[in-house]
N, CA, C and O of each residue as an XYZ file, in Angstrom:
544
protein
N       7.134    -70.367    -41.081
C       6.140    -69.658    -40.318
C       6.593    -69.588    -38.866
O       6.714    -70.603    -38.180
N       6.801    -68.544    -38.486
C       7.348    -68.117    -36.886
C       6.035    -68.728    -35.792
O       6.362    -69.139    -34.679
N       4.714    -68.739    -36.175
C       3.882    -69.437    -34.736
C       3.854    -70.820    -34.751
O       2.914    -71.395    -34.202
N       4.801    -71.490    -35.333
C       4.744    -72.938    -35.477
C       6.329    -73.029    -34.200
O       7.348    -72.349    -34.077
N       5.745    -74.287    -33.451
C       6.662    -74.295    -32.132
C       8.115    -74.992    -32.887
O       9.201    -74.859    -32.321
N       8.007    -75.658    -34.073
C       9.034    -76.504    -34.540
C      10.231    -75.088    -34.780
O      11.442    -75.161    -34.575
N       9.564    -74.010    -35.202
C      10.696    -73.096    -35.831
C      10.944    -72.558    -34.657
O      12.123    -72.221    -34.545
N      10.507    -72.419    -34.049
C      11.223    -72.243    -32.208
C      12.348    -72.709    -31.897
O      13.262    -71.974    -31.520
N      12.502    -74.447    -32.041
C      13.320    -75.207    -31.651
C      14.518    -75.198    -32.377
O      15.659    -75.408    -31.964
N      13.962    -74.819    -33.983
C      14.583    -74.902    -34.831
C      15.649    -73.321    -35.053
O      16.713    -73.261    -35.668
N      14.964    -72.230    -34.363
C      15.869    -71.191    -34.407
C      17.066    -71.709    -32.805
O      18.283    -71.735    -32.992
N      16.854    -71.837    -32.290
C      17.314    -72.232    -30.887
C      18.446    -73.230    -31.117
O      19.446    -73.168    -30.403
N      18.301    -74.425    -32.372
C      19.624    -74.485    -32.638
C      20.299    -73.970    -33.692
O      21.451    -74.304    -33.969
N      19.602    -73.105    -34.357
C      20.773    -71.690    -34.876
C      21.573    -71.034    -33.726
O      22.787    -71.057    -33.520
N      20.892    -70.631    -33.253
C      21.718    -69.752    -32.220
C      22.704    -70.944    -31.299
O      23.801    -70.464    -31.013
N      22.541    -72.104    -30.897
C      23.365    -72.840    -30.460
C      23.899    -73.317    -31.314
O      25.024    -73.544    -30.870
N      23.815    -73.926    -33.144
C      25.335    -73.755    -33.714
C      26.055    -72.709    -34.093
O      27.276    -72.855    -34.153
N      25.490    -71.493    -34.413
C      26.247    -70.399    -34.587
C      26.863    -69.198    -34.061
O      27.548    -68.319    -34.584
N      26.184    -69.511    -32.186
C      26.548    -68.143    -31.412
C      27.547    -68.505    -30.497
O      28.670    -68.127    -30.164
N      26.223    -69.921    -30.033
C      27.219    -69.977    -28.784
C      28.551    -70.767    -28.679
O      29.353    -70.416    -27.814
N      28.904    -72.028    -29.668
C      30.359    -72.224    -29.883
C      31.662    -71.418    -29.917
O      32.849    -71.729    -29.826
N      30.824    -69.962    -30.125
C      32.448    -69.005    -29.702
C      32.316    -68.079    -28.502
O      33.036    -67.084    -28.412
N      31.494    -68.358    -27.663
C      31.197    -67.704    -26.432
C      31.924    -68.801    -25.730
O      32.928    -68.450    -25.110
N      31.579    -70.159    -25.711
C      31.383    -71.195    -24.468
C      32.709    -72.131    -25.098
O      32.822    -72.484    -26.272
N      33.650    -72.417    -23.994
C      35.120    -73.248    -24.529
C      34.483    -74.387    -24.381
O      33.569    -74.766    -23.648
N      35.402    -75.076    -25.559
C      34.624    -76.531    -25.592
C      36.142    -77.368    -24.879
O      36.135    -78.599    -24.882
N      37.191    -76.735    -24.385
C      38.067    -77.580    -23.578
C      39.456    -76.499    -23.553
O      39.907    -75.648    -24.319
N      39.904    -77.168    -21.966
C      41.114    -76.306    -21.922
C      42.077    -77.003    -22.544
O      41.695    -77.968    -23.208
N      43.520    -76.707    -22.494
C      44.305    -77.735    -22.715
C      44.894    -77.177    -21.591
O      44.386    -76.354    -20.829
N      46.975    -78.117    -21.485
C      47.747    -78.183    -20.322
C      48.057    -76.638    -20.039
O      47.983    -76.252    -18.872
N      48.320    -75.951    -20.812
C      48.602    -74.731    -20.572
C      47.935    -74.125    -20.227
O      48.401    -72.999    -20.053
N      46.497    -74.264    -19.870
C      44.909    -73.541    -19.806
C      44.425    -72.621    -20.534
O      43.470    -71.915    -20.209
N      45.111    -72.545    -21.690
C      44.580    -71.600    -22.755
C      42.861    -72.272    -22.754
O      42.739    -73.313    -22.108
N      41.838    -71.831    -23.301
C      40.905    -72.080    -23.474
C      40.486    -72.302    -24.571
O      41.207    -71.534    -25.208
N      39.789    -72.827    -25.377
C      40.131    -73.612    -26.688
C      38.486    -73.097    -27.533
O      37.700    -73.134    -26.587
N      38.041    -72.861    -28.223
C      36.613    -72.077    -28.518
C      36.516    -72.935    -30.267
O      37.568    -73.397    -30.709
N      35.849    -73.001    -30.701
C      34.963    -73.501    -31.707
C      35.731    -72.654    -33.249
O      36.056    -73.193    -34.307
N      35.816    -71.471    -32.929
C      37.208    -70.608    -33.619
C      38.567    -71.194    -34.136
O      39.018    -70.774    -35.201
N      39.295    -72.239    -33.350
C      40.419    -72.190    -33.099
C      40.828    -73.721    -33.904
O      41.898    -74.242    -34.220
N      39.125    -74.187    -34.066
C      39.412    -75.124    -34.925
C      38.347    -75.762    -35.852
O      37.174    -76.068    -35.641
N      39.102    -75.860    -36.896
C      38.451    -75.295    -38.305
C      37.514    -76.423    -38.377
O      36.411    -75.972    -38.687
N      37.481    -77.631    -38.233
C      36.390    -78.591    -38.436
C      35.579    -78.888    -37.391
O      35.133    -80.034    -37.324
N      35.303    -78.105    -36.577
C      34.434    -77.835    -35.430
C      33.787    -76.574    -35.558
O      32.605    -76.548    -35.213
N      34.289    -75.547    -35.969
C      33.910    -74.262    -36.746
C      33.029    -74.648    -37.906
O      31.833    -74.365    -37.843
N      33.433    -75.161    -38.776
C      32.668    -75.411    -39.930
C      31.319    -76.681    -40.010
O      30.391    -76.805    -40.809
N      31.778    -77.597    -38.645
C      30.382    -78.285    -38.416
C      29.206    -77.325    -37.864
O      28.050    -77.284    -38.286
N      29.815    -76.510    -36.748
C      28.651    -76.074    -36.078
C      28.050    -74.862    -37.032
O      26.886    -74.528    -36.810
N      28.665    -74.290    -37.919
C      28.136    -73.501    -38.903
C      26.986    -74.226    -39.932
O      25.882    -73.809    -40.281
N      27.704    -75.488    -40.272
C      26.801    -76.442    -41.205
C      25.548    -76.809    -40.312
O      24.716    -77.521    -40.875
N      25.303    -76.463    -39.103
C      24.506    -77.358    -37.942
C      23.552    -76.042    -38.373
O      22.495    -76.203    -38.982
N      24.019    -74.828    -38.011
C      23.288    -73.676    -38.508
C      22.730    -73.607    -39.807
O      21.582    -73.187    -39.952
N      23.280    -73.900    -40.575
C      22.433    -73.639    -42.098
C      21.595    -74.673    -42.177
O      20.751    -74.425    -43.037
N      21.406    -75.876    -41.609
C      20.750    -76.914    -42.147
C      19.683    -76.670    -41.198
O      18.670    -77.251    -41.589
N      19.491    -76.040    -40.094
C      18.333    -76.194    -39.129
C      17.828    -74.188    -39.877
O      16.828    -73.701    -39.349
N      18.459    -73.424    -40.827
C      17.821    -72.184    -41.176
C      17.092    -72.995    -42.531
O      15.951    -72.664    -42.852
N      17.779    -74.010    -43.254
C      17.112    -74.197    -44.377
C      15.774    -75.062    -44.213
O      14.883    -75.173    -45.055
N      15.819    -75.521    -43.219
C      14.414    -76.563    -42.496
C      13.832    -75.496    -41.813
O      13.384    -75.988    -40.777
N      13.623    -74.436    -41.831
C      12.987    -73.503    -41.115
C      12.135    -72.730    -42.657
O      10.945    -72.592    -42.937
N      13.504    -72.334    -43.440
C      12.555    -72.199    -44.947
C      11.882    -73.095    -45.945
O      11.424    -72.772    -47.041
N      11.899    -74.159    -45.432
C      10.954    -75.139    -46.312
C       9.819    -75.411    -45.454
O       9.382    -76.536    -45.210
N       9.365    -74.307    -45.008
C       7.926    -75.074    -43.791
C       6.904    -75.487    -44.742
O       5.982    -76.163    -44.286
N       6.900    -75.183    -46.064
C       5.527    -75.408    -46.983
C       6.082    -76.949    -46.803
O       5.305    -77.603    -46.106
N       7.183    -77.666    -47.234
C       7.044    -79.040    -47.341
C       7.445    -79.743    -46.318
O       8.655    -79.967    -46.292
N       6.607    -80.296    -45.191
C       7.079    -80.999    -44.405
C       7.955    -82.141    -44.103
O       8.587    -82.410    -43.082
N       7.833    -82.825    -45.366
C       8.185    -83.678    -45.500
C      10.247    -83.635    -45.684
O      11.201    -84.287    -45.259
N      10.017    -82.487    -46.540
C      11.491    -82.352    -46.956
C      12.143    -81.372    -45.420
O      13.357    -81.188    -45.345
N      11.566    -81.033    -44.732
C      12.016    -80.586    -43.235
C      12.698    -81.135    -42.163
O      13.690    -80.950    -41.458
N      11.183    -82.351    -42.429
C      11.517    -83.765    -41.480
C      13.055    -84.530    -41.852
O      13.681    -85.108    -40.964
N      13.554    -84.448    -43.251
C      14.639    -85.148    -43.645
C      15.808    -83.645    -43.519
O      17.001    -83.772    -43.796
N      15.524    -83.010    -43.306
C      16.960    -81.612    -43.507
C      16.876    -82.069    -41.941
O      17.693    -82.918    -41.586
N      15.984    -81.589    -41.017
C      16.349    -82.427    -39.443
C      17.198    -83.638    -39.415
O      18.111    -83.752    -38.596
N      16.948    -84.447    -40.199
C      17.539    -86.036    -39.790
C      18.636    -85.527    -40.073
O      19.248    -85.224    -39.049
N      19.307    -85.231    -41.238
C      20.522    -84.874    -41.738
C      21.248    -83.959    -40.519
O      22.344    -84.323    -40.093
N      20.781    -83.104    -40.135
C      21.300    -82.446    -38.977
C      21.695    -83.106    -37.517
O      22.675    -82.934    -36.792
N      20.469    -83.970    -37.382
C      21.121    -84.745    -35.961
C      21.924    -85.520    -36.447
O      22.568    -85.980    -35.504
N      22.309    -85.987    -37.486
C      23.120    -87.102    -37.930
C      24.829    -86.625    -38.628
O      25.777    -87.366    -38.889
N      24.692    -84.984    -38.783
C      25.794    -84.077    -38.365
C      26.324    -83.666    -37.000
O      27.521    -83.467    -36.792
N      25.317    -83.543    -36.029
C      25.547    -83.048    -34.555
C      25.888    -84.432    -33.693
O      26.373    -84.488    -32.563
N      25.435    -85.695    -34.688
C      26.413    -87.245    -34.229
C      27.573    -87.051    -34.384
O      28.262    -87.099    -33.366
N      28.037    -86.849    -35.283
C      29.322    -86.688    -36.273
C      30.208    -86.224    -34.826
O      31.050    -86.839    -34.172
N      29.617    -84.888    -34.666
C      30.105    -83.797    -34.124
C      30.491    -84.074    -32.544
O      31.450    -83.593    -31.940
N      29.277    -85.169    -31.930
C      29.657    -85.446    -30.499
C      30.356    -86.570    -30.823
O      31.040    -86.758    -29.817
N      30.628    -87.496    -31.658
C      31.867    -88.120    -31.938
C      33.234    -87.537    -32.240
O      34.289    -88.108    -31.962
N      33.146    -86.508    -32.753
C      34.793    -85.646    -32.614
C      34.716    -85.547    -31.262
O      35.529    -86.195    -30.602
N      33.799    -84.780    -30.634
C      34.032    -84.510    -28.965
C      34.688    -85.609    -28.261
O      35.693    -85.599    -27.550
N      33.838    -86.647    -28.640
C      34.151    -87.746    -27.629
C      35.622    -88.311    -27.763
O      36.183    -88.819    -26.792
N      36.170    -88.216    -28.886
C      37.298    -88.744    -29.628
C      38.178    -87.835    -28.958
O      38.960    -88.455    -28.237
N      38.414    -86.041    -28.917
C      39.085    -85.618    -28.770
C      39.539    -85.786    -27.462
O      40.727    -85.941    -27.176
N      38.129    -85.746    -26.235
C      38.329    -85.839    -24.733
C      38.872    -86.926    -24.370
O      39.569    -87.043    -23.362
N      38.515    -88.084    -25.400
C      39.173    -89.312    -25.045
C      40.885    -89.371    -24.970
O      41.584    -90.213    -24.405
N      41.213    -88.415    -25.586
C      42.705    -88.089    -25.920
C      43.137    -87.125    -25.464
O      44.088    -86.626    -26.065
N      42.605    -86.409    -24.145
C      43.071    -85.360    -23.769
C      43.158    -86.357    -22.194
O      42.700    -87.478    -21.974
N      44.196    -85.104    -20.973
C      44.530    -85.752    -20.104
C      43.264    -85.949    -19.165
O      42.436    -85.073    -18.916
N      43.257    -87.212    -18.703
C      41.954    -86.999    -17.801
C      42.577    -86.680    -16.186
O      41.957    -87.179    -15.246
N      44.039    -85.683    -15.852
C      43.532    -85.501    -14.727
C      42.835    -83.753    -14.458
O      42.631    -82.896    -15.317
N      42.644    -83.692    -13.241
C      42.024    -82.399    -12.908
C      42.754    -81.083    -13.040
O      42.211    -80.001    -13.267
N      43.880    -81.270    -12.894
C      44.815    -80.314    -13.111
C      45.666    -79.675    -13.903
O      46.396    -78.694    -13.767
N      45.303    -80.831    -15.223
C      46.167    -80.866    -16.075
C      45.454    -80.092    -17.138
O      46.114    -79.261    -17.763
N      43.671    -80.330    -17.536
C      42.954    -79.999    -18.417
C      41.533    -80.563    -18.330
O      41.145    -81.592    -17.779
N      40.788    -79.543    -19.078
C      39.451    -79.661    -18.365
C      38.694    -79.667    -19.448
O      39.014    -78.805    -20.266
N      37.938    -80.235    -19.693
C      36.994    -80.458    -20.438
C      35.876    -79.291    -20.745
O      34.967    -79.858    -20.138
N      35.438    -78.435    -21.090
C      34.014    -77.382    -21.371
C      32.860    -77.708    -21.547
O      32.552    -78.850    -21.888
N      31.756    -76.479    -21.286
C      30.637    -77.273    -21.051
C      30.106    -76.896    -23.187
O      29.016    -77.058    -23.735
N      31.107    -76.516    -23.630
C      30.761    -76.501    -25.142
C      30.265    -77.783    -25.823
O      29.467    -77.957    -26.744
N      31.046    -78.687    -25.023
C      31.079    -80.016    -25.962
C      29.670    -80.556    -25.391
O      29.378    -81.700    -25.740
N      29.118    -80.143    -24.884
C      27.521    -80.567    -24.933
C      26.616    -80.094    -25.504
O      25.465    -80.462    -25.269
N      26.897    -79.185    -26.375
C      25.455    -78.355    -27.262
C      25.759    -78.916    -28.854
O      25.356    -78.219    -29.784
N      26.431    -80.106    -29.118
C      25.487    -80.886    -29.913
C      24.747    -82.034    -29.441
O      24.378    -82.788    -30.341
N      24.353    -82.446    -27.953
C      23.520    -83.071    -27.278
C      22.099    -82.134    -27.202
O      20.961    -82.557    -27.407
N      22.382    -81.127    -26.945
C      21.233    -80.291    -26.931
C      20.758    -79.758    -28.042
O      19.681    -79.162    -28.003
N      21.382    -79.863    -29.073
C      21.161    -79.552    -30.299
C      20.443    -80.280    -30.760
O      19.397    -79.992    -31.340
N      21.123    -81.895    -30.484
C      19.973    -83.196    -31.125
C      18.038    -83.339    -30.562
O      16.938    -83.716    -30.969
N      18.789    -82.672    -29.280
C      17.467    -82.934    -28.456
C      16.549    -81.948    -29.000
O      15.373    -82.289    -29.130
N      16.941    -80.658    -29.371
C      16.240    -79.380    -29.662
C      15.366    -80.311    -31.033
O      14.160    -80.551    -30.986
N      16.018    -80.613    -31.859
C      16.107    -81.440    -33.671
C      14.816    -82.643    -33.375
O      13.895    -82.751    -34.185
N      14.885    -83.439    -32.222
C      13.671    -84.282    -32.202
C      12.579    -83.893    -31.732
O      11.652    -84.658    -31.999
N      12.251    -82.811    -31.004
C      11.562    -81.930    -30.262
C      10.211    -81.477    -32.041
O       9.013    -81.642    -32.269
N      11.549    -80.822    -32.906
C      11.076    -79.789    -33.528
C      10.477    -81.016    -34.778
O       9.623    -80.539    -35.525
N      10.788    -82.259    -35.005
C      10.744    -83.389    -35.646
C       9.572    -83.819    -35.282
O       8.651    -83.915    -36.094
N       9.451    -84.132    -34.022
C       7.785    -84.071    -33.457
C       6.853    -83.675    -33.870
O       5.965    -84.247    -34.503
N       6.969    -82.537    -33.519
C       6.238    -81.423    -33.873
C       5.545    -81.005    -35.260
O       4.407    -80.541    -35.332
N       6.542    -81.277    -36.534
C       6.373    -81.537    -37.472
C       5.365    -82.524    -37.813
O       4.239    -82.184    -38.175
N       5.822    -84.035    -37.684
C       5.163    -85.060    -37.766
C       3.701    -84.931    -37.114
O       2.740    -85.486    -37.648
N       3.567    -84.151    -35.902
C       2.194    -83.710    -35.267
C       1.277    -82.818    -36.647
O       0.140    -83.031    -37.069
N       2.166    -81.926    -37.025
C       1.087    -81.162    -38.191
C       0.680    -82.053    -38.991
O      -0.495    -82.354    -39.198
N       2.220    -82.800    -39.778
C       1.835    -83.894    -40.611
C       0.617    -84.564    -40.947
O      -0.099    -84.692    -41.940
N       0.656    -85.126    -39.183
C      -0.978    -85.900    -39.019
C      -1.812    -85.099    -39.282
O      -2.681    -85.387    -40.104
N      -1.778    -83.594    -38.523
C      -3.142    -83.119    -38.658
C      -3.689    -83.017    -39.761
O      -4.905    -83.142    -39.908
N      -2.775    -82.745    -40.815
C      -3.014    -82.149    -42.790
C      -3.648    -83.803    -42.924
O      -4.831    -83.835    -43.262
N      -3.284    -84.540    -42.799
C      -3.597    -85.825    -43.130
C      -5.171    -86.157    -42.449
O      -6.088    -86.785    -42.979
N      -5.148    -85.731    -41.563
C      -6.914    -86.049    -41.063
C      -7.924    -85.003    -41.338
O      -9.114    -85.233    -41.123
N      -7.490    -83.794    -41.833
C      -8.233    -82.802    -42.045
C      -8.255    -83.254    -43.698
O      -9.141    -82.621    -44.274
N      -7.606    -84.067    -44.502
C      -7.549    -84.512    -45.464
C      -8.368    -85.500    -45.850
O      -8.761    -85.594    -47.013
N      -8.663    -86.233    -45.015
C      -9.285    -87.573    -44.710
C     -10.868    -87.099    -44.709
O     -11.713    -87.559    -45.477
N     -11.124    -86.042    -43.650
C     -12.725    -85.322    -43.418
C     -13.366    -84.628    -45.036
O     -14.576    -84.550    -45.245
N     -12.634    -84.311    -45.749
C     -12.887    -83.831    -47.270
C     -13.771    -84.462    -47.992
O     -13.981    -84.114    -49.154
């Protein structure tokens, strides 16, 4: 259901795993080529998986319950995912001149954040079905 604020959050990280990883470089290297979400295949295929799992928690709004767990599964992919980041930057040069880091490698931080937002939110209806359940 589109007037529910969770599928808000929840389209918002569609579009941040599936658009913007090939707009926004997630790191230069020495040569300054610019390095994009494209160029490598298990960063490509997470942030795609980041996308289907926050479209398929968007089509199960009848069961909340099974929403609340396609979310968990997702921030616990977009972990995964800022652990490659962190791993890779850790291994790239840290001076200024040499190679630079992108502001890509932060939209599975914002992704997670979008995921507990919309998790909330959920759990908020949750209650409500549950006390309007209770008044019966």
């Amino acid at each position: 259901m589109i007037q529910r604020i969770q599928t808000v959050y929840l389209f918002v990280v569609i579009l941040m795993g599936a658009v913007l990883p090939f707009f926004v470089n997630l790191w230069s290297d020495a040569a300054g080529n610019e390095i994009y979400a494209e160029s490598e295949v298990l960063f490509s295929i997470s942030f795609y998986a980041t996308a289907v799992l926050a479209l398929l928690a968007i089509t199960r709004y009848k069961n909340r319950k099974n929403q609340f767990v396609l979310n968990r599964l997702n921030m616990i992919l977009n972990l995964f995912l800022l652990g490659f980041f962190v791993y890779r930057s850790l291994n790239l040069s840290g001076e200024m001149n040499i190679s630079e880091k992108g502001i890509g490698m932060l939209i599975p931080v914002f992704s997670i954040v979008f995921l507990v937002l919309a998790n909330r939110a959920i759990k908020k209806d949750e209650d409500l079905v549950k006390s309007v359940d209770r008044l019966r």
